[in-house]
Every structure is written in structure tokens, then in C-alpha cells.
C-alpha positions, 0 to 999 in steps of 0.5 A: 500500500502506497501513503499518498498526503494531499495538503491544500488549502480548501476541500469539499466538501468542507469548505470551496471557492473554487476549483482547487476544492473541487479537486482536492474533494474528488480526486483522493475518491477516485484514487484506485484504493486497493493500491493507494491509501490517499488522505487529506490535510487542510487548515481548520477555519472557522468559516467551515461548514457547521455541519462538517464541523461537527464532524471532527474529532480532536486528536492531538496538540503539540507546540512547534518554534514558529515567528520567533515563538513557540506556538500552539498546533490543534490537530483534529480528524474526520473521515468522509466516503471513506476519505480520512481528512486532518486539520490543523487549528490555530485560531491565531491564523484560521479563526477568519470569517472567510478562507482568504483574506486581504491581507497578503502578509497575513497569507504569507504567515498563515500559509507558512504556519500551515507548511511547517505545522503539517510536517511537524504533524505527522509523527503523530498521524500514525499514517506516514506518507510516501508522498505529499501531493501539494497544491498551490503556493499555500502548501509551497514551503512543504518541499522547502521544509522537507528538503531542509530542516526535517530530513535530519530526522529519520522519519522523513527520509525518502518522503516524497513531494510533488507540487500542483499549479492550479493557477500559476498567477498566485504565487505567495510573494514578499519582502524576503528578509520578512519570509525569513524572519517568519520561515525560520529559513536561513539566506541560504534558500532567498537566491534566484535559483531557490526561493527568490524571484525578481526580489520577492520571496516567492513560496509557489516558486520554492514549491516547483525548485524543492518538489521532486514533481510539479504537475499542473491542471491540463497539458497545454497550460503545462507548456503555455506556462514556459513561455513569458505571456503565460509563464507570469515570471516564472517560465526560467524555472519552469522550463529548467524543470520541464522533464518533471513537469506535466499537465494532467487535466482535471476531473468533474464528479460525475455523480453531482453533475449528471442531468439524468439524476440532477435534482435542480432540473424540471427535466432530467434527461440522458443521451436517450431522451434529450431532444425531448426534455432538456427543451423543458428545462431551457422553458422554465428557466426562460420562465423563471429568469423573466427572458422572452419564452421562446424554444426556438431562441439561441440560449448561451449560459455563463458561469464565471467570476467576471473578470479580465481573465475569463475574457470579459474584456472580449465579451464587453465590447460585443455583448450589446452588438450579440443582444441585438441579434433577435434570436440571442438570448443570454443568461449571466451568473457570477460576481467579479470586477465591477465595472463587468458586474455594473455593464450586465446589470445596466444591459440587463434593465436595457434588454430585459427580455434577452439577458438576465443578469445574475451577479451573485452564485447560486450553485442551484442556478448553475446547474439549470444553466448548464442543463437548459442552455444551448450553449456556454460561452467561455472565452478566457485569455487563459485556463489552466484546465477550467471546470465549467467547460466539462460541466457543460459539455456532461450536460450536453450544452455546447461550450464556446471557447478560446483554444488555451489551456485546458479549454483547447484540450477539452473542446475538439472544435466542430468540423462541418466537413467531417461532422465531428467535434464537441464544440466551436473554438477561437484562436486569437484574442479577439472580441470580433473573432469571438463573435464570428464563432458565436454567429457560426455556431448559432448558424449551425443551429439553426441551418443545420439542426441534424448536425448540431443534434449529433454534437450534443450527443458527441458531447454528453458521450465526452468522458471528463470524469475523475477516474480518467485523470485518477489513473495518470495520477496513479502513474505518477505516484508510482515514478517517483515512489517507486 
């Protein structure tokens, strides 16, 4: 049997903000158990689900030396679908309202209290890993930590350490006479070849030069991000480490994305019955949204935080010339930048029964838009895998999307020679190159209803589960423990 550690920051189905949650949540699940022994480290908060909370049992506690003191490490415990998970408590660091905060000191501090604390916590464990999977720059001092310090102690020889990028742009950074004060780390690792990146003391770079492994979420984000437009400063190490970096795509649970079996549909539906029901579910939440019931209208779904990086920048400047067009009609579900969420509401009172503006989440009205709409609209300037894309494509709404990313390697664009595909692609970013692909798939719509039909049944046969990605994973693990 194989000791497998995740340490990450959220997790479901304790506490989400996004996609890392997801992950962390399902992968350990699907995780072939006869070979694996795979469990779960995160931070206690306060803001964690009650009923989860409820859950956890004290284990132990214990003090470590940390910021010049000696200081207080709670661990409790708790097991979900067979998943056993661990936390560590301190409410000097995790006793905030919200996972994240504002204050990027205080992040720096917490996240490196949690690194040390999940080393120092596992002679207590009774459950010694061969490997800890890490994820994002939260968890990136745990490789540093490993490599120095705690590998004077026999227990931790051998340990293992792979690093995941889930999105390279948030890397941990700081002032590094400050990190070193905080770390305990001596000047020795704050050099451009270790920690330190254009000044800063950078910890998801410490994560990618310490880790034995980096991976991160899909294979075109794993070479987009060696280039400088993706690479966000980092592509010089990246590429230094390019025979042990590789890109693994992520997974959906299928069993809570599934429109045969989703309770938020009027209409539940399989590859069978669809041209049957799933007319019912775009009517009721046309109904439902105040849009014009109309079943022969060009529904496109978003679901995003709206902001710059998932194109919205694109969608602005063509988004009153789409809601012009007289069969379009759009829904909006999100929050973000808000000059994006002032523009939906303003479009929203303008053309009341062509776009519904929904600027808050509802993860009950993200499931009807992804199992009602036509299409899914995704023109991001970067993804490292994306998430809504494959939900759309479970539920057979056709996405639209930029070629990057995970986006590229998940949506095969629509071939009209050929009849294949899963969806319609763009290259360049560009809001009138987005817009051309609109127009054309909403020509394939319309003009070629057969066609379009078959690509929905194209889509929903798409395997995007977990127990796909679950595999390479396993791969991995296997490489580097031997």
C-alpha cells in the first residue's frame, strides 16, 4: 500500500471557492484504493461548514518554534466516503470569517504556519506518507521544509513531494528578509535559483525548485506556462524543470453533475431522451429568469467570476452588438470586477427580455444553466484546465471557447466537413473573432439542426470524469515512489 498526503488549502466538501476544492474533494475518491491509501490535510477555519464541523474529532496538540515563538498546533480528524481528512487549528491564523483574506502578509504567515505545522504533524498521524501531493503556493514551503530542516530526522527520509499549479498567477510573494524572519529559513534558500524571484520571496516558486514533481491542471497550460505571456515570471524555472513537469487535466464528479439524476432540473434527461426534455428545462428557466419564452431562441449560459481573465474584456465590447441579434438570448451568473458586474446589470434593465443578469452564485442556478442552455460561452485569455467547460459539455450544452489551456484540450472544435467535434473554438484574442464563432455556431443551429443534434450527443458521450485523470495520477505516484 502506497501513503499518498494531499495538503491544500480548501476541500469539499468542507469548505470551496473554487476549483482547487473541487479537486482536492474528488480526486483522493477516485484514487484506485486497493493500491493507494490517499488522505487529506487542510487548515481548520472557522468559516467551515457547521455541519462538517461537527464532524471532527480532536486528536492531538503539540507546540512547534514558529515567528520567533513557540506556538500552539490543534490537530483534529474526520473521515468522509471513506476519505480520512486532518486539520490543523490555530485560531491565531484560521479563526477568519472567510478562507482568504486581504491581507497578503497575513497569507504569507498563515500559509507558512500551515507548511511547517503539517510536517511537524505527522509523527503523530500514525499514517506516514510516501508522498505529499501539494497544491498551490499555500502548501509551497512543504518541499522547502522537507528538503531542509526535517530530513535530519529519520522519519522523513525518502518522503516524497510533488507540487500542483492550479493557477500559476498566485504565487505567495514578499519582502524576503520578512519570509525569513517568519520561515525560520536561513539566506541560504532567498537566491534566484531557490526561493527568490525578481526580489520577492516567492513560496509557489520554492514549491516547483524543492518538489521532486510539479504537475499542473491540463497539458497545454503545462507548456503555455514556459513561455513569458503565460509563464507570469516564472517560465526560467519552469522550463529548467520541464522533464518533471506535466499537465494532467482535471476531473468533474460525475455523480453531482449528471442531468439524468440532477435534482435542480424540471427535466432530467440522458443521451436517450434529450431532444425531448432538456427543451423543458431551457422553458422554465426562460420562465423563471423573466427572458422572452421562446424554444426556438439561441440560449448561451455563463458561469464565471467576471473578470479580465475569463475574457470579459472580449465579451464587453460585443455583448450589446450579440443582444441585438433577435434570436440571442443570454443568461449571466457570477460576481467579479465591477465595472463587468455594473455593464450586465445596466444591459440587463436595457434588454430585459434577452439577458438576465445574475451577479451573485447560486450553485442551484448553475446547474439549470448548464442543463437548459444551448450553449456556454467561455472565452478566457487563459485556463489552466477550467471546470465549467466539462460541466457543460456532461450536460450536453455546447461550450464556446478560446483554444488555451485546458479549454483547447477539452473542446475538439466542430468540423462541418467531417461532422465531428464537441464544440466551436477561437484562436486569437479577439472580441470580433469571438463573435464570428458565436454567429457560426448559432448558424449551425439553426441551418443545420441534424448536425448540431449529433454534437450534443458527441458531447454528453465526452468522458471528463475523475477516474480518467485518477489513473495518470496513479502513474505518477508510482515514478517517483517507486
Amino acid at each position: 500500500m502506497k501513503n499518498i498526503l494531499f495538503a491544500a488549502s480548501e476541500g469539499v466538501p468542507f469548505i470551496k471557492t473554487g476549483g482547487l476544492a473541487d479537486v482536492v474533494g474528488s480526486l483522493p475518491r477516485d484514487i484506485d484504493k486497493e493500491y493507494y491509501d490517499v488522505r487529506v490535510i487542510m487548515p481548520r477555519y472557522n468559516c467551515m461548514y457547521q455541519n462538517r464541523k461537527d464532524q471532527m474529532e480532536y486528536v492531538t496538540s503539540f507546540y512547534m518554534d514558529f515567528d520567533y515563538k513557540s506556538t500552539y498546533v490543534g490537530l483534529f480528524r474526520a473521515e468522509v466516503d471513506g476519505v480520512k481528512y486532518y486539520f490543523i487549528d490555530n485560531n491565531d491564523y484560521f479563526a477568519t470569517e472567510t478562507v482568504y483574506t486581504n491581507d497578503a502578509l497575513f497569507e504569507i504567515k498563515r500559509f507558512a504556519f500551515f507548511s511547517k505545522a503539517v510536517l511537524s504533524a505527522l509523527p503523530t498521524l500514525d499514517f506516514r506518507p510516501h508522498l505529499i501531493h501539494c497544491h498551490d503556493w499555500q502548501t509551497g514551503l512543504i518541499p522547502v521544509y522537507l528538503k531542509g530542516s526535517f530530513q535530519e530526522n529519520e522519519f522523513y527520509r525518502g518522503i516524497k513531494t510533488v507540487m500542483t499549479i492550479h493557477n500559476l498567477r498566485f504565487q505567495g510573494k514578499w519582502d524576503p528578509k520578512v519570509v525569513a524572519a517568519i520561515t525560520g529559513l536561513s539566506d541560504y534558500y532567498f537566491t534566484p535559483d531557490k526561493l527568490e524571484a525578481y526580489k520577492d520571496a516567492n513560496l509557489l516558486k520554492g514549491g516547483i525548485v524543492y518538489a521532486d514533481a510539479v504537475t499542473t491542471v491540463s497539458p497545454t497550460y503545462a507548456e503555455e506556462i514556459k513561455t513569458p505571456f503565460y509563464g507570469e515570471n516564472l517560465e526560467g524555472i519552469l522550463n529548467a524543470r520541464t522533464h518533471d513537469l506535466r499537465g494532467i487535466l482535471n476531473g468533474i464528479d460525475y455523480d453531482e453533475f449528471n442531468p439524468e439524476t440532477d435534482k435542480f432540473l424540471v427535466a432530467p434527461y440522458n443521451l436517450k431522451n434529450w431532444r425531448k426534455e432538456k427543451p423543458k428545462n431551457k422553458e422554465q428557466l426562460q420562465q423563471q429568469l423573466g427572458l422572452d419564452v421562446d424554444p426556438k431562441s439561441f440560449l448561451i449560459g455563463i458561469v464565471s467570476r467576471l473578470t479580465d481573465q475569463k475574457g470579459f474584456d472580449l465579451i464587453a465590447c460585443v455583448m450589446e452588438e450579440m443582444l441585438n441579434i433577435d434570436s440571442i438570448q443570454v443568461v449571466v451568473l457570477g460576481t467579479g470586477e465591477e465595472q463587468y458586474e455594473n455593464l450586465f446589470r445596466y444591459l440587463a434593465g436595457k434588454y430585459p427580455k434577452k439577458l438576465s443578469a445574475n451577479i451573485y452564485y447560486s450553485n442551484e442556478l448553475s446547474h439549470r444553466i448548464y442543463g437548459s442552455c444551448d450553449a456556454f460561452l467561455m472565452p478566457s485569455l487563459f485556463e489552466p484546465c477550467g471546470l465549467s467547460q466539462l460541466m457543460s459539455l456532461r450536460y450536453g450544452t455546447i461550450p464556446i471557447v478560446r483554444e488555451t489551456g485546458g479549454l483547447k484540450d477539452t473542446v475538439m472544435p466542430y468540423n462541418e466537413f467531417e461532422n465531428t467535434g464537441t464544440g466551436f473554438t477561437f484562436t486569437n484574442y479577439n472580441a470580433h473573432e469571438m463573435m464570428h464563432t458565436v454567429r457560426y455556431a448559432e448558424q449551425i443551429f439553426y441551418d443545420r439542426k441534424r448536425e448540431w443534434n449529433k454534437m450534443v450527443d458527441r458531447a454528453m458521450q465526452a468522458d471528463f470524469s475523475w477516474k480518467v485523470s485518477a489513473g495518470k495520477y496513479q502513474e505518477m505516484y508510482d515514478w517517483l515512489i517507486g
